[in-house]
C-alpha positions, 0 to 999 in steps of 0.5 A, a space after each residue: 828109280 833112285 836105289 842105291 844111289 849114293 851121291 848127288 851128282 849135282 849135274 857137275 863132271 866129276 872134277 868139277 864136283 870134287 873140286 867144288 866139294 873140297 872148296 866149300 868144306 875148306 871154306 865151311 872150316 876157315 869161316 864155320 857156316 857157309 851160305 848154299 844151296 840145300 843139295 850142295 850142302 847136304 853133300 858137303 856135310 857127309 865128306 866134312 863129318 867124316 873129315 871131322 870125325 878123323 881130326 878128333 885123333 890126331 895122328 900123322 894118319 889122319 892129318 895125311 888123310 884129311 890133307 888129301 882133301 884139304 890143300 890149305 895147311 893152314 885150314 888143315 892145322 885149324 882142323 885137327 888143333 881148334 875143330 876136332 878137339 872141340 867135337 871130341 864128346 861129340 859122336 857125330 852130328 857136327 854139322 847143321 842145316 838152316 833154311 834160309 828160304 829160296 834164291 830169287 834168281 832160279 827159286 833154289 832152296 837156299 841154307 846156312 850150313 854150319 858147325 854145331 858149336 857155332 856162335 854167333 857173335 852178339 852185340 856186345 862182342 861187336 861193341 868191344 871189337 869195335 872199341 878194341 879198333 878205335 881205341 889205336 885210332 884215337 891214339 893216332 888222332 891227337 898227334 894229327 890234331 896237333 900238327 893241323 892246329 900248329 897250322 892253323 895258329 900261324 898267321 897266313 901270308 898271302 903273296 902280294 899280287 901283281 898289280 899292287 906291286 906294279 902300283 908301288 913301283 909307279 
């Protein structure tokens, strides 16, 4: 029987879990959505909630809470300046579970956990980004044309070669 059970154990010692769970939350806040396993999500979704739920205040408290299981400060800030305000009308739900299907190798269910005002980015933001990153290199390539075709304009000397010089000297 399964009674009262509060957590998946996830076969794991209990540092490694706790080690893992807090890399996978930190990791869940730096990018948003993260590709898992459906258990291991299902436990990192109830400490990241929580942790969500403290960021939507925040107090000196709270930011020494979360850092108890947050080690990145910079994670951490993202957490209680972009993440929680963003969750404030929110009272609860912050996270979701997309099936994905199952893991070739051993047939695990495999899922995208997210968080809810997660955005894809669509293909025009793709194309601007895309654009914004070119527009410096086409700046840069110019000036590298110019100095390649002040090559090319000047007339190649080739070395006479060692017989017709020889040649000259009979």
């Amino acid at each position: 029987m399964n009674h009262r059970n509060g957590f998946n154990p996830l076969s794991r010692t209990t540092a490694h879990r706790r080690a893992m769970s807090r890399n996978m939350v930190t990791s869940l806040f730096r990018y948003e959505r993260i590709t898992t396993t459906k258990s291991k999500a299902l436990e990192v979704r109830k400490s990241a909630e929580k942790l969500i739920t403290r960021a939507k205040e925040d107090t000196v408290h709270n930011r020494r809470e979360a850092a108890k299981f947050i080690s990145d400060e910079k994670i951490l800030n993202k957490l209680f300046t972009e993440i929680g305000p963003r969750m404030k009308e929110r009272n609860g739900g912050y996270t979701r579970v997309l099936k994905l299907g199952f893991r070739q190798g051993d047939a695990a269910d495999v899922v995208i956990l997210e968080l809810v005002d997660y955005k894809l980015e669509s293909e025009e933001e793709k194309a601007e980004k895309k654009a914004a990153k070119k527009a410096p290199a086409k700046e840069e390539k110019p000036k590298k044309a110019a100095a390649t075709k002040s090559k090319e304009a000047a007339p190649a000397k080739k070395p006479a070669s060692k017989k017709t010089s020889e040649k000259k000297d009979e």
